[in-house]
C-alpha positions in Angstrom: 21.9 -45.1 -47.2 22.0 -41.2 -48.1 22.9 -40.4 -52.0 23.6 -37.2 -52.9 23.6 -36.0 -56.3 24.2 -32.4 -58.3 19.8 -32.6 -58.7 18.9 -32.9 -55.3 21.1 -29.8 -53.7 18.6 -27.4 -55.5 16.4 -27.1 -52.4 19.4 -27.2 -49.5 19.6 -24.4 -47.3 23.1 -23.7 -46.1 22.7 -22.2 -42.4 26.1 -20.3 -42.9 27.9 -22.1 -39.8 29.3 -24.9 -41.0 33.0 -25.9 -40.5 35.4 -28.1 -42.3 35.7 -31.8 -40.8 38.4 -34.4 -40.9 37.4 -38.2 -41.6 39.2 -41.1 -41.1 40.7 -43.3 -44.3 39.1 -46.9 -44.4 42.1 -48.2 -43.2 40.5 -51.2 -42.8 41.2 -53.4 -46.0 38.2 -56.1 -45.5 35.5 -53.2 -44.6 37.6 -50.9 -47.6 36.4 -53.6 -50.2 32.5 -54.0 -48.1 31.9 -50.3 -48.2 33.3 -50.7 -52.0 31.0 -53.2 -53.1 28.0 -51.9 -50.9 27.8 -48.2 -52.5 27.9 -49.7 -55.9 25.6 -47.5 -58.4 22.6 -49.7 -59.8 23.9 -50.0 -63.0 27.3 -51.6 -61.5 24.8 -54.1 -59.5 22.7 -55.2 -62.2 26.5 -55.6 -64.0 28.1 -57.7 -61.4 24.1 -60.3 -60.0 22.8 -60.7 -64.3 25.8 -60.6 -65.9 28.1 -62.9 -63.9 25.1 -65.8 -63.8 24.8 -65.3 -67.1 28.5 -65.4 -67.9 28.4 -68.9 -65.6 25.8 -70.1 -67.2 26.9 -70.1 -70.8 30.6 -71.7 -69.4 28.5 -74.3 -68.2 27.1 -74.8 -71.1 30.2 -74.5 -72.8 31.8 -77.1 -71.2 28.5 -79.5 -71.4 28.4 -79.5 -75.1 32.3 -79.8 -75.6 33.2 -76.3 -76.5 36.4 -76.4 -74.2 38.0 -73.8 -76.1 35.2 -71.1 -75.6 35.2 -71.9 -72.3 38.6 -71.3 -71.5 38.6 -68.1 -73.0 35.5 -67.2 -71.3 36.9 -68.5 -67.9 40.3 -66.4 -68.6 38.5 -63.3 -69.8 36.5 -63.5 -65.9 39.5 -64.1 -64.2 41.6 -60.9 -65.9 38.8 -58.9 -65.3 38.9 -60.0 -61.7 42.2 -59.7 -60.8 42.6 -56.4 -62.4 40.0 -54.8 -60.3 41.1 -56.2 -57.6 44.9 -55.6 -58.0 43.9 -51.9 -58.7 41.6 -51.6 -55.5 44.5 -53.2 -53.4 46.7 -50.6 -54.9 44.5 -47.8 -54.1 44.2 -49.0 -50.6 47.4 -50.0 -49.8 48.4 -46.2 -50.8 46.4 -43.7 -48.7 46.1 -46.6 -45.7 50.1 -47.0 -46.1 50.5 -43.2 -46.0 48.8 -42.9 -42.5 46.1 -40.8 -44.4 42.9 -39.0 -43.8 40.4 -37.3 -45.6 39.4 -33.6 -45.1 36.3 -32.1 -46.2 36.6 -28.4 -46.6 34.7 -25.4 -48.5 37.4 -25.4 -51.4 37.9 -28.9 -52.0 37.9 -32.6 -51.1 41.5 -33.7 -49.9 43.4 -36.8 -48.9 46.1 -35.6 -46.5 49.1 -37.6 -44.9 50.6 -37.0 -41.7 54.2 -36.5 -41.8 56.9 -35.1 -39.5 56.6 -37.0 -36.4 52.5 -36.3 -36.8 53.6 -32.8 -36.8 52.7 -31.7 -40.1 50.0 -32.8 -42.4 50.4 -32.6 -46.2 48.2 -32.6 -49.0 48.2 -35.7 -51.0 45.7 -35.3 -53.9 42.8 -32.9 -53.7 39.4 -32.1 -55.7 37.4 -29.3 -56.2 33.6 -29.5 -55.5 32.9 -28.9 -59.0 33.8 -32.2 -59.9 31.8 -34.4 -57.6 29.7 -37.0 -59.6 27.7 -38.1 -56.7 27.9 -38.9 -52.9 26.6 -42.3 -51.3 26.9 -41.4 -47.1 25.7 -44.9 -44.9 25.7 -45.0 -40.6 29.5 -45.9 -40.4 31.1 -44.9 -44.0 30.9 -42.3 -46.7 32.2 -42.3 -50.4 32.8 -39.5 -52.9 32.6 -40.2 -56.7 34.4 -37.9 -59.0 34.1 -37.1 -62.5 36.5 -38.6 -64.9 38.8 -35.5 -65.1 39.6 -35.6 -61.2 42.8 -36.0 -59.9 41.2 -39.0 -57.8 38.1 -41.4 -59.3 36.9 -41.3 -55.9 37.5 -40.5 -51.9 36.6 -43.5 -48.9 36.2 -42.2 -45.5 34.7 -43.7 -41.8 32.2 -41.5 -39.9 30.7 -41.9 -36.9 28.1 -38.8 -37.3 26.6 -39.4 -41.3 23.8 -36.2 -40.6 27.0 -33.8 -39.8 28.9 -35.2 -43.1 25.4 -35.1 -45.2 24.6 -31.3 -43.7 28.4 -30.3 -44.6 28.6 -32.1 -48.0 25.6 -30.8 -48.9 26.4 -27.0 -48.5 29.9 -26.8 -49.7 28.8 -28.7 -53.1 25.7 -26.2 -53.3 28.0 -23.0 -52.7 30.6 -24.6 -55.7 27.3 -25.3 -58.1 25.1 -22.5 -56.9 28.2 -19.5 -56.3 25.7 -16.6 -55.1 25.0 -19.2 -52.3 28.8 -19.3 -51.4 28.3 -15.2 -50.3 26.5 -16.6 -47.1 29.1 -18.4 -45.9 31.9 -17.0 -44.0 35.2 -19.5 -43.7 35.6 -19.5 -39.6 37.8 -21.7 -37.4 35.7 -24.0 -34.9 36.3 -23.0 -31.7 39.0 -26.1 -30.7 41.1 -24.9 -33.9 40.9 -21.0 -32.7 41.8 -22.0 -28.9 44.7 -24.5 -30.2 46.1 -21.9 -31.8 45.7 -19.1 -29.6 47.7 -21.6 -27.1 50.0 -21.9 -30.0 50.6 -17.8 -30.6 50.9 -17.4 -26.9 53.9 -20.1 -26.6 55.7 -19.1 -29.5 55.2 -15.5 -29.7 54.4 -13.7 -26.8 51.3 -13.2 -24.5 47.9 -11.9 -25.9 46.2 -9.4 -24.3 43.4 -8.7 -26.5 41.8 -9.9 -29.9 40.2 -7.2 -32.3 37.5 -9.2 -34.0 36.5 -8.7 -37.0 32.5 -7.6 -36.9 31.0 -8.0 -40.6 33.4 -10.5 -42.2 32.6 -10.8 -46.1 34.3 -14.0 -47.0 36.8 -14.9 -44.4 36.7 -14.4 -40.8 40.1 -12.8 -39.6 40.6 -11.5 -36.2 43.8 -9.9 -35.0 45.5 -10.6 -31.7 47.8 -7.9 -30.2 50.8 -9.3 -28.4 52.8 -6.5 -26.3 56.1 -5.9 -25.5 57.6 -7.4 -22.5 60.7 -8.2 -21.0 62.1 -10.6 -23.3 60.5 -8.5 -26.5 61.3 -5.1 -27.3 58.6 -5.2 -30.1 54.8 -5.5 -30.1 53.5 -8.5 -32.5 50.0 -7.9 -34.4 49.3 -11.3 -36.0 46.1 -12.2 -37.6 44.0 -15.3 -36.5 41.4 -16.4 -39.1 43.4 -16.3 -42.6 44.6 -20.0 -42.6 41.0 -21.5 -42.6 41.4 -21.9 -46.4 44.0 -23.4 -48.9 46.3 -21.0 -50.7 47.0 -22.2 -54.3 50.6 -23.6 -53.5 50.8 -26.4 -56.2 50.8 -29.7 -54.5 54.5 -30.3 -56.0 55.9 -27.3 -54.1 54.5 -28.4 -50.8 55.5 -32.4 -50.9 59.0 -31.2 -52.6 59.6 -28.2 -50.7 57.2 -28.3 -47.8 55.7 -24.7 -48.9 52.8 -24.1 -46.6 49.4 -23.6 -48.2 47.8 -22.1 -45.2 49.4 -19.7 -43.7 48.7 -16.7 -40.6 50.0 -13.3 -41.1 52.1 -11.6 -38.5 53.7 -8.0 -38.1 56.4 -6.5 -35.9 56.0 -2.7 -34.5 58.5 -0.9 -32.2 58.6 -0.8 -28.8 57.6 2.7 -28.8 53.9 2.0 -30.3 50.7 2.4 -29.0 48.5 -0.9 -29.2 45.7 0.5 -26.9 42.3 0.1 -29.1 41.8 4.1 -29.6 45.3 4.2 -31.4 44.8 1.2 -33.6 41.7 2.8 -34.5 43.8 6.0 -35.7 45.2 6.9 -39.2 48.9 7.3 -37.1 49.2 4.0 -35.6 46.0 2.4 -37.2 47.8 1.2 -40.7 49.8 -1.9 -39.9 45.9 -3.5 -38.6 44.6 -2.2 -42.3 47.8 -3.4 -44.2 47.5 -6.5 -42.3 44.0 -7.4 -42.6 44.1 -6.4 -46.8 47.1 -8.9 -47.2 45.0 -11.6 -45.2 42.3 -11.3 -47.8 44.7 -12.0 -50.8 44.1 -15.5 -50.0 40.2 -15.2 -50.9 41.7 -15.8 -54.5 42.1 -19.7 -54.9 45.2 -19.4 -57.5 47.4 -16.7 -55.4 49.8 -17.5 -52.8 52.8 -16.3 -51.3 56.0 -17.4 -49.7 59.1 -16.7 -48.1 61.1 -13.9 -49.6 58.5 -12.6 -51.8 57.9 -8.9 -52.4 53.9 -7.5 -52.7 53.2 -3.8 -54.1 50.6 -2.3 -51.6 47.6 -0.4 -52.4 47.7 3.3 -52.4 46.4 4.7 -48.4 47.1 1.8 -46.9 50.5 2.5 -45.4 52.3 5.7 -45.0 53.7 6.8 -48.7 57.2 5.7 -47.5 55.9 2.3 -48.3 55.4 1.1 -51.6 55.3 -2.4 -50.9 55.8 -5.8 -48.6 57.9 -8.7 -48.3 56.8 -11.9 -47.0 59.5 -13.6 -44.0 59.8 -16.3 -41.9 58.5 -15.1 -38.2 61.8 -13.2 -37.1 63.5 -13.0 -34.9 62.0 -15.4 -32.8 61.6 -18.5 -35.4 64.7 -19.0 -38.4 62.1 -20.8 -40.7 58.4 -21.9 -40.9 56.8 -22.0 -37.8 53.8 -24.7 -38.2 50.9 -25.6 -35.8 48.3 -28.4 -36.2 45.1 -27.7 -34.7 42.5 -30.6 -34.3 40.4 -30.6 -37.2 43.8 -31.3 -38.7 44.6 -28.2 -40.7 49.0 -27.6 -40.5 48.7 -23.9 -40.0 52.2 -21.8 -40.6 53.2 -18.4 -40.2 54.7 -15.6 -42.2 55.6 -11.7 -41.4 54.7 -9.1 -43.5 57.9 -6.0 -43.5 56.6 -2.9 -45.2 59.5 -2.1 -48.0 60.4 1.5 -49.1 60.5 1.8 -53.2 64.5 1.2 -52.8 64.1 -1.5 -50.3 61.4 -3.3 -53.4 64.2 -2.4 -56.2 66.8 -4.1 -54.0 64.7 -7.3 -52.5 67.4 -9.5 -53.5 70.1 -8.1 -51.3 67.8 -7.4 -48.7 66.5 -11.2 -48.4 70.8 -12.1 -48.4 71.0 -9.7 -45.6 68.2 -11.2 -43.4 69.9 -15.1 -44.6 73.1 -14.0 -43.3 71.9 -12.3 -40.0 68.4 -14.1 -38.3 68.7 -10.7 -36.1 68.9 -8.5 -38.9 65.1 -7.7 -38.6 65.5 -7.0 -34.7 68.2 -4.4 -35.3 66.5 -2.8 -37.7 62.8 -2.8 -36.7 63.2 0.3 -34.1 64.1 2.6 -37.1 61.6 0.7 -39.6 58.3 2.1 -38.7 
């Protein structure tokens, strides 16, 4: 048995490569309630083997000397308490096992997610930050999570079948919440199955990729861009980033099981046909700005509490598009996709994407008829986009 508490993270070294993991709910209800009773603090066990001997022994006695009324309370009092914890436990189980949930461990947070859509989408059920881990009790084929009392769960089950990976990742994102000048060595990265699934992913849905600008000295996030050429079906090239979904926007968990608002999200732009996407250009103040624009908007979701969605409008810094521009607005990826376009890789993250369309100062004064103009007309972008840029 591995515990874990707040104390013994002072001397953990983070290595700086660690990657966010998906665990398996106890589905399970017979090895739900062992793990339950096997992690149980000291306190709890010295509770349940004195206390309960003693409680049996003074009913005994009770009954033995003809107090019949003592003992019946006594016997009653045992059996509310028992059926209470266990009616609550079934509850709890019958929940997140019902939901066809999981359990991902990730630098922001501790989440139970449920897998919706066909298994094409997973959604955040409940999630926790790192700050408000009591203590962690990891054994060979199970792990728990205890929270404090103000988290939105008491506690988080999962299986594992590798407890030194789930120790080593614990670990380092609880140090990085407790200890934040740790969290500056860490740099949030896909693993490479998640950044291959959705390369596969961008190269179905969007176009072909013939190269990937990587990002050299990332400060917080990794994000890479992929360029995506023109061809024969598209008169436009495609710039979309690959690296900005690792982590959770702060989309309030209402607005994503209501509304299914995406809380991780890539960032895509469309440039004419006309162009140049060779590496010297992008390089270049002239044709350069749309890989700047697009890699400052990917690091607004470095702040936990911003996110953005479909339709909204973002005023852009001064130099980082041509003074035209005064600001963004956020769309669905037209004109190939009318609506979220989603993606989950294999650690289990739902990935969508969104376009970024720079906005003249009108254009920002008059979102609102502009957004009716692109509802009305899924090609409206197309039409446009020659003359845009």
């Amino acid at each position: 048995m591995i515990n874990i508490t707040p104390k013994s993270l002072a001397d953990w070294k983070i290595r700086g490569d660690e990657k966010d993991l998906r665990q398996d709910f106890i589905k399970d209800r017979h090895s739900f309630m062992k793990a339950y009773w096997s992690d149980r603090s000291l306190s709890q066990v010295l509770t349940l083997y004195v206390m309960l001997p003693i409680g049996v022994g003074t009913l005994v006695a009770s009954l033995v000397f003809g107090f019949f009324n003592k003992a019946l309370v006594l016997l009653l009092t045992f059996l509310v308490y028992y059926l209470r914890n266990s009616r609550a436990l079934k509850k709890y189980h019958e929940t997140f096992a019902g939901n066809d949930a999981f359990v991902m461990i990730e630098s922001t947070g501790i989440y139970y997610v449920m897998t919706t859509g066909a298994g094409t989408y997973n959604l955040p059920l409940i999630g926790d930050s790192w700050k408000d881990v009591r203590r962690v009790h990891i054994s060979d084929d199970h792990a728990i999570i205890y929270m404090k009392r103000k988290a939105n769960s008491s506690v988080y089950f999962m299986r594992t079948d590798n407890p030194e990976l789930l120790e080593r990742t614990i670990r380092s994102y609880w140090k990085m919440a407790l200890y934040p000048d740790e969290a500056q060595k860490f740099v949030r990265s896909y693993s490479e199955k998640d950044k291959e699934a959705l390369k596969d992913f961008i190269q179905k849905n969007f176009g072909a990729i013939s190269y990937c600008w990587e990002e050299n000295d990332p400060e917080y996030v990794r994000t890479d861009i992929a360029i995506i050429p023109a061809d024969g079906e598209r008169t436009y090239h495609t710039l979309t980033t690959i690296g900005c979904g690792t982590i959770r926007m702060g989309v309030p968990l209402k607005l994503q099981q209501e509304h299914r608002i995406p809380d991780r999200v890539e960032l895509m732009i469309h440039l004419p046909s006309g162009w140049k996407t060779d590496v010297d250009s992008l390089i270049g103040d002239e044709y350069g700005w749309p890989v700047v624009l697009l890699g400052e908007t990917a690091s607004m979701v470095e702040n936990p509490d911003d996110w953005y969605g479909w339709g909204e409008t973002v005023r852009i810094g001064e130099g980082l598009a041509p003074e035209k521009y005064s600001g963004i607005m956020f769309l669905c990826p037209l004109p190939e996709v009318d609506g979220y376009t989603r993606v989950t890789l294999p650690s289990g993250k739902s990935v969508s994407f969104l376009q970024i369309f720079p906005l003249t100062k009108e254009e920002m004064e008059g979102a609102d008829e502009l957004k009716q103009n692109i509802s009305n007309d899924p090609k409206f972008i197309e039409k446009v986009l020659e003359n845009r840029i």
